[in-house]
N, C-alpha and C positions, 0 to 999 in steps of 0.2 A: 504493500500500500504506500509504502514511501516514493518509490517510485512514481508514482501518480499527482501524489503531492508535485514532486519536483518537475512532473511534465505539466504540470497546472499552473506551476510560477511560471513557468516558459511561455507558455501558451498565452497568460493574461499579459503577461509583460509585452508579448508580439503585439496583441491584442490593444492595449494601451496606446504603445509608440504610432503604430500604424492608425487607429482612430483620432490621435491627435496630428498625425499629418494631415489626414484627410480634411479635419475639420480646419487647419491653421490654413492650408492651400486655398480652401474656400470666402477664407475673410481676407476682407480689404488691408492692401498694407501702406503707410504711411510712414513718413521721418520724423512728423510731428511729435513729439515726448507726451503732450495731452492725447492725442491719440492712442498712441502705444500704450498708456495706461486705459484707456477706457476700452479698446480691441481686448487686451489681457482681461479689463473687468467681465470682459461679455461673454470669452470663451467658458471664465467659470459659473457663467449660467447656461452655456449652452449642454445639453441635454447628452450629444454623445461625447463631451468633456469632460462630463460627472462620470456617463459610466465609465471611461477611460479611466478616471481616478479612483474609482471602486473599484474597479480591476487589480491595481496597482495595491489600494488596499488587502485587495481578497489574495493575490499573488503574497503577500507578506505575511498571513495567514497560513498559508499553503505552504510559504518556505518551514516555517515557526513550526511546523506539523512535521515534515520531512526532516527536521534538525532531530525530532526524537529520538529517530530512530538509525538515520546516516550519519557519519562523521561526515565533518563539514568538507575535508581537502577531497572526501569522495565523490559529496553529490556537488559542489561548486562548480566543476567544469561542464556537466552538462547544463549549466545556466549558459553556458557560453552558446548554446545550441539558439538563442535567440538572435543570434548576427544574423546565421544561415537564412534560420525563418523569414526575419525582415528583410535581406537581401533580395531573395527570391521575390515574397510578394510585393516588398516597392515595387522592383522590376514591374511585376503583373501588373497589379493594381494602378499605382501612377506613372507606370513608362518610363520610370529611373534607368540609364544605361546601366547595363548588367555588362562589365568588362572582362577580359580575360584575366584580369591580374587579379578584380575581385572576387573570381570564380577560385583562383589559386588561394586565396587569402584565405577564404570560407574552406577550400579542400585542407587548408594547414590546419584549421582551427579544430575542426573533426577530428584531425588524425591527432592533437593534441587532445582532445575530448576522449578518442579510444587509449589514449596511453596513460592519462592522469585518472582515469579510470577504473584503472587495473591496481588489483592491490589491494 
């Protein structure tokens, strides 16, 4: 069940970053300083911002649950498995170029995820 825990912090943390692109992409951007404070005030009434931050909440919940039972140098690197994720679906999702060098980056972090794993 630990395990699960720890694919639940990955997944809402995915979940998080990528709903706070989505919505930040959406709003109007400005140099203005009054601005920029009232844009930041809006986001945290905007509706898929909250649950983006309840995510983040419940993701710390989910670690706090998988700490019971994993030592921490075990299950930490598969937090790392949230680069992958979010690489990928920027790419999909908002059409971020997906390069070769980040395709390597992502393949090294894995293979660092299989080794710091082990043990």
């Amino acid at each position: 069940m630990s395990y699960a825990y720890v694919a639940a912090t990955v997944l809402l943390t995915v979940y998080g970053q990528l709903v706070v692109k989505w919505q930040v992409a959406n709003a109007a951007r400005s140099t203005d300083a009054a601005d920029r404070a009232a844009f930041l005030l809006g986001l945290l009434a905007n509706p898929w911002v909250l649950s983006a931050l309840a995510a983040a909440f419940a993701a710390a919940l989910c670690w706090m649950l998988a700490m019971v039972k994993l030592d921490l140098s075990h299950a930490y690197p598969f937090v790392s498995l949230s680069f992958v994720l979010v690489l990928f679906l920027s790419a999909l999702l908002f059409g971020e170029p997906l390069s070769w060098a980040k395709v390597a980056g992502v393949a090294l972090i894995v293979c660092g995820v299989a080794l710091g794993s082990q043990g």
